[in-house]
C-alpha positions as CSV (number, residue, x, y, z in Angstrom):
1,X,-10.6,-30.8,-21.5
2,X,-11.6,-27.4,-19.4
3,X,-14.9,-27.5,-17.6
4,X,-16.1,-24.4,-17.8
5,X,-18.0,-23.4,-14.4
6,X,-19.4,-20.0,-15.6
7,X,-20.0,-18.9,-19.0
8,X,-20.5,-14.8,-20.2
9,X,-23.8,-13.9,-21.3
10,X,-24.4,-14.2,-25.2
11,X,-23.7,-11.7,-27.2
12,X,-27.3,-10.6,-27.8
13,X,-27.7,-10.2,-24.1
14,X,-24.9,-7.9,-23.9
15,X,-26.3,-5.8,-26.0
16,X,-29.4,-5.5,-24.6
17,X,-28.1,-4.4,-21.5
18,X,-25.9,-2.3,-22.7
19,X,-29.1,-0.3,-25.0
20,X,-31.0,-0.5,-20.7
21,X,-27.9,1.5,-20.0
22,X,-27.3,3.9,-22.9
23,X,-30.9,4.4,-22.2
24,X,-30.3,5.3,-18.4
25,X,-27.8,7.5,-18.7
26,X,-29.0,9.6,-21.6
27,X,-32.5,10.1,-19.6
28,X,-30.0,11.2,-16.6
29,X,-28.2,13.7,-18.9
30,X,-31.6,14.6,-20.8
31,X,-33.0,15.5,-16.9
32,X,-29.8,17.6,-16.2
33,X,-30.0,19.5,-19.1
34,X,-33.3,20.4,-19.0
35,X,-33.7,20.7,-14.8
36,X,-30.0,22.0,-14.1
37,X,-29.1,22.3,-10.4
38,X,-32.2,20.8,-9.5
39,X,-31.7,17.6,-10.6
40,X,-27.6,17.1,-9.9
41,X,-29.6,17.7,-6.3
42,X,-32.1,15.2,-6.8
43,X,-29.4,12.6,-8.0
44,X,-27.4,13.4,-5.9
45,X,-29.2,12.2,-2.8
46,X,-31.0,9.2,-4.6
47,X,-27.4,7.5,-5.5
48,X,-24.7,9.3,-2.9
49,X,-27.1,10.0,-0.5
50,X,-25.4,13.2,-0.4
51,X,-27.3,16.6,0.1
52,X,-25.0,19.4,0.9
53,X,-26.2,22.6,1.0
54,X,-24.3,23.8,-1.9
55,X,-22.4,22.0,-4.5
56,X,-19.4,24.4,-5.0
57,X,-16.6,24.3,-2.8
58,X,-14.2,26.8,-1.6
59,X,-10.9,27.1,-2.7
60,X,-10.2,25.9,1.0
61,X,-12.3,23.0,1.2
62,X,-10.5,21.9,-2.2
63,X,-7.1,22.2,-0.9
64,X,-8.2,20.5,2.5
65,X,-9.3,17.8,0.0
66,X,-6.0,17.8,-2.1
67,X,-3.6,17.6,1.1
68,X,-6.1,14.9,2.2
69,X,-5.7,12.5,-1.0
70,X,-1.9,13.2,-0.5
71,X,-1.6,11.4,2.5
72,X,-3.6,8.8,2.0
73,X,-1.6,5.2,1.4
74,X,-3.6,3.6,-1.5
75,X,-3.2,0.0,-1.8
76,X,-1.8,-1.7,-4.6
77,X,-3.8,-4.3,-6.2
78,X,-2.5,-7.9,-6.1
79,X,-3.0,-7.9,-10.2
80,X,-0.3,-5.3,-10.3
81,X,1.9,-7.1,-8.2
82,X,1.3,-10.1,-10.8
83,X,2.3,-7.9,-13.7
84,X,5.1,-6.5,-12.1
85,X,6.4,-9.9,-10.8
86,X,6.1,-9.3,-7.0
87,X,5.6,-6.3,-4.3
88,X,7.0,-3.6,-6.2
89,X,9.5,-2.8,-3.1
90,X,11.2,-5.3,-4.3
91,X,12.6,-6.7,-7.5
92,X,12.4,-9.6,-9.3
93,X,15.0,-10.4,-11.6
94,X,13.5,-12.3,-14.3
C-alpha cells in the first residue's frame, strides 16, 4: 500500500486561500485604479524593489531588451525532456 508522506491541504483550505488572494489582488487593482501612476510606483518598489525614474521605455531601450532575450540560452526543464523522451538534441525512437 502507498505511504503517503505529504498530503494537499483540504479542500476547504484551498479555498480560503484562494478568497486571501482574490482579496489581495483586487485591493491591488482597486489601488491602481483609483491612485494610477502613483501606486504602479509604490508597488513597484515594495515587491521588485524597482524605482526607475520613469516607467516608459524608449523604443531603444525596447529593442536593446528584444536583442537581449534573443541571445539568451534558456534552459530546458528536465520535465520536458521527460515528455519528450530525452534531450531533445537527440531522438528517441520509441
Amino acid at each position: 500500500m502507498a505511504e503517503y508522506l505529504k498530503r494537499g491541504k483540504p479542500a476547504e483550505a484551498r479555498a480560503e486561500d484562494d478568497a486571501k488572494v482574490r482579496a489581495t489582488v483586487e485591493g491591488i487593482l482597486g489601488d491602481i485604479e483609483a491612485r494610477g501612476d502613483a501606486a504602479v510606483r509604490e508597488l513597484s518598489e515594495k515587491f521588485d524593489g524597482y524605482t526607475p525614474t520613469a516607467f516608459r521605455l524608449s523604443d531603444s531601450e525596447i529593442e536593446a531588451a528584444m536583442q537581449k532575450s534573443r541571445t539568451v540560452r534558456w534552459p530546458i526543464s528536465a520535465s520536458h525532456r521527460t515528455r519528450s523522451g530525452g534531450s531533445p538534441r537527440c531522438r528517441n525512437p520509441r
